[in-house]
Legacy VTK file of the C-alpha trace (Angstrom):
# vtk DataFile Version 3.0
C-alpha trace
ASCII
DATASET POLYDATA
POINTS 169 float
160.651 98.320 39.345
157.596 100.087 40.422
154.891 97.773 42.805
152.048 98.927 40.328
154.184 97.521 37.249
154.972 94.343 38.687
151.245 93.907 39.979
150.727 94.097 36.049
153.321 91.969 34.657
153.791 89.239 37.595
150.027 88.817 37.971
149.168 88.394 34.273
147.424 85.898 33.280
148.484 83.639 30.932
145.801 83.374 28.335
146.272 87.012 28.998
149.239 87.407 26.959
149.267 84.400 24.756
147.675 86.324 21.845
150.184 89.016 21.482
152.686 86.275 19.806
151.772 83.417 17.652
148.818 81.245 18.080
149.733 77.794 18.757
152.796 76.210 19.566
155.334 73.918 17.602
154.410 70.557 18.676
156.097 66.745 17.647
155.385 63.283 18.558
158.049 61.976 20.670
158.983 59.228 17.509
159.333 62.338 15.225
162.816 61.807 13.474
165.532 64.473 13.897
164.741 65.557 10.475
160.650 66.045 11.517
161.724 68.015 14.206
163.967 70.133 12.553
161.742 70.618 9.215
158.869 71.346 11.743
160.786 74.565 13.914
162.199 75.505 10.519
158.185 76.304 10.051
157.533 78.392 12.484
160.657 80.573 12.947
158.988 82.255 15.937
159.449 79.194 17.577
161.756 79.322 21.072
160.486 75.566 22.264
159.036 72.446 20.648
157.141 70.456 22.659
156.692 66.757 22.884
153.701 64.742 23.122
152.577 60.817 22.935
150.399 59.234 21.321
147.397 60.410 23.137
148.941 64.355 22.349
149.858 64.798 26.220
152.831 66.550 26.814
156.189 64.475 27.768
159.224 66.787 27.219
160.257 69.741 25.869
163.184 70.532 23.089
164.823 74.378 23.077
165.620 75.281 20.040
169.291 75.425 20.835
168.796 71.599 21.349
167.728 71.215 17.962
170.085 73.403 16.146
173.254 71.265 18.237
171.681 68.031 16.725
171.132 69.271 13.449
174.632 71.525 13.498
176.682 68.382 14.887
176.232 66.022 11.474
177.767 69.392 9.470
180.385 70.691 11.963
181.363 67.747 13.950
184.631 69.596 14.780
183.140 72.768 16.529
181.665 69.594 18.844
184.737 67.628 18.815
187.111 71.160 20.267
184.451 70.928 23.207
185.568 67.606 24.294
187.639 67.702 27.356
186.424 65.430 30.459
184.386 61.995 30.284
181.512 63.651 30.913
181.432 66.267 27.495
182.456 62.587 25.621
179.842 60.911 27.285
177.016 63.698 26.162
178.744 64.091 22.900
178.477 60.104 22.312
174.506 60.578 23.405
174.290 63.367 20.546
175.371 61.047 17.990
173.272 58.456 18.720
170.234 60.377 19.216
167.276 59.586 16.007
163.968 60.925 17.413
162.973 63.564 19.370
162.549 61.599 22.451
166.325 61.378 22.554
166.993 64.887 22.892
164.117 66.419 25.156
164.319 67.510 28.596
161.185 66.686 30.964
158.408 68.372 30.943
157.881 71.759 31.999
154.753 73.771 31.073
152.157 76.524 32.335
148.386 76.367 32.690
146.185 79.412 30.895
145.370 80.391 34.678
149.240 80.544 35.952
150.820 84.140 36.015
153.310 85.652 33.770
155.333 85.095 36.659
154.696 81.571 36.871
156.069 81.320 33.456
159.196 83.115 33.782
160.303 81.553 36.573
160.071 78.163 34.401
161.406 79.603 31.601
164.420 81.193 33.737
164.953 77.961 35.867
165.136 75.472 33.079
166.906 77.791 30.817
163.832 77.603 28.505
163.172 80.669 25.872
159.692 79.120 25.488
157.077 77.107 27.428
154.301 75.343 26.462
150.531 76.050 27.603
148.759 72.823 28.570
144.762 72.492 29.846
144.618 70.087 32.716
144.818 66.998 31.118
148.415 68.002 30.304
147.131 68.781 26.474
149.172 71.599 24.454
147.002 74.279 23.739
149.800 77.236 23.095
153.143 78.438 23.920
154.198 81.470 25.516
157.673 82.658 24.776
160.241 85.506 26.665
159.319 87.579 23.979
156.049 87.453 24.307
156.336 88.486 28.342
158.619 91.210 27.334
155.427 92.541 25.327
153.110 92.141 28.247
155.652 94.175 29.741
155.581 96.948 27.349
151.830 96.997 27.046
151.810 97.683 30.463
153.795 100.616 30.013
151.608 101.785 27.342
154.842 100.833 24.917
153.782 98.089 22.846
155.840 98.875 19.423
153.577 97.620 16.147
154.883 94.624 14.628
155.066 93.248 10.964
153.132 90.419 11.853
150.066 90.086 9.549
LINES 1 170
169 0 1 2 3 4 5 6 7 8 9 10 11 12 13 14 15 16 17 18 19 20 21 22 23 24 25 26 27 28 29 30 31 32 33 34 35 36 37 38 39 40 41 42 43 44 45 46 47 48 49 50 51 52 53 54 55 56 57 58 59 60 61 62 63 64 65 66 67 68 69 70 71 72 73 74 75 76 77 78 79 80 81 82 83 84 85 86 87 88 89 90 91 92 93 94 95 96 97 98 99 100 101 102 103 104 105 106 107 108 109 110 111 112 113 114 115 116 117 118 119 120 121 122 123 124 125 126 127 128 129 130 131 132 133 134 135 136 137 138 139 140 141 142 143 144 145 146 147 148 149 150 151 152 153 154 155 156 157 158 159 160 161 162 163 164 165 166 167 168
């Protein structure tokens, strides 16, 4: 990759590129039911992460969408699940899907990206915590957006001048 392209896409701004995808972000209380959580990505099918706030709306955890899907997936093919099962440890996870009622049960710890971090700040997030989304918080740890891999794959075409229109109205 060229040093001027990277200067474009690896310095970026966040609040840069958050308005070439959806505005917003899918966002649940950590007590939201499976169901809520499910009903509420359903929504927004653009949607790559949900994140999870308290009661004040600060951000606690996050849920990829894969994560939701499993949970949702696992009550109507409980034997895909079951084949997986071979060590104490894939039982022991398996036993902690079951169980699980709200979203609090299923999200990860937080992980997250100021307005003022770079693209690249983002990505390596995204890439390290095997994210395909990451919510934007101010610094009081509020959500104010999400930016998703699509999104910086955009930012990278824009820089090339490539940006293809979209159907988004």
């Amino acid at each position: 990759m060229d040093k001027a392209r990277q200067q474009i896409t690896g310095h970026t701004r966040i609040r840069d590129v958050m308005h070439l995808g959806k505005d917003g972000s899918v966002v649940v209380r950590d007590n939201a039911t499976i169901d809520e959580v499910a009903r509420t990505v359903a929504a927004d099918p653009w949607s790559r992460v949900v994140a999870v706030v308290n009661e004040k709306g600060t951000l606690v955890g996050v849920i990829p969408l894969d994560a939701v899907l499993n949970e949702v997936f696992m009550h109507i093919l409980p034997e895909e699940f079951l084949a997986d099962i071979v060590d104490l440890d894939t039982l022991l996870d398996y036993t902690k899907m079951t169980a699980a009622r709200v979203a609090k049960d299923i999200m990860q710890p937080p992980v997250s990206v100021t307005a003022d971090e770079t693209v690249r700040d983002a990505f390596r997030r995204m890439h390290k915590h095997r994210l395909g989304g990451i919510p934007v918080v101010d610094e009081a740890g509020n959500v104010l957006a999400s930016v998703d891999m699509l999104e910086l794959l955009q930012c990278w075409l824009k820089s090339r001048g490539e940006l293809p229109p979209t159907n988004k109205t």
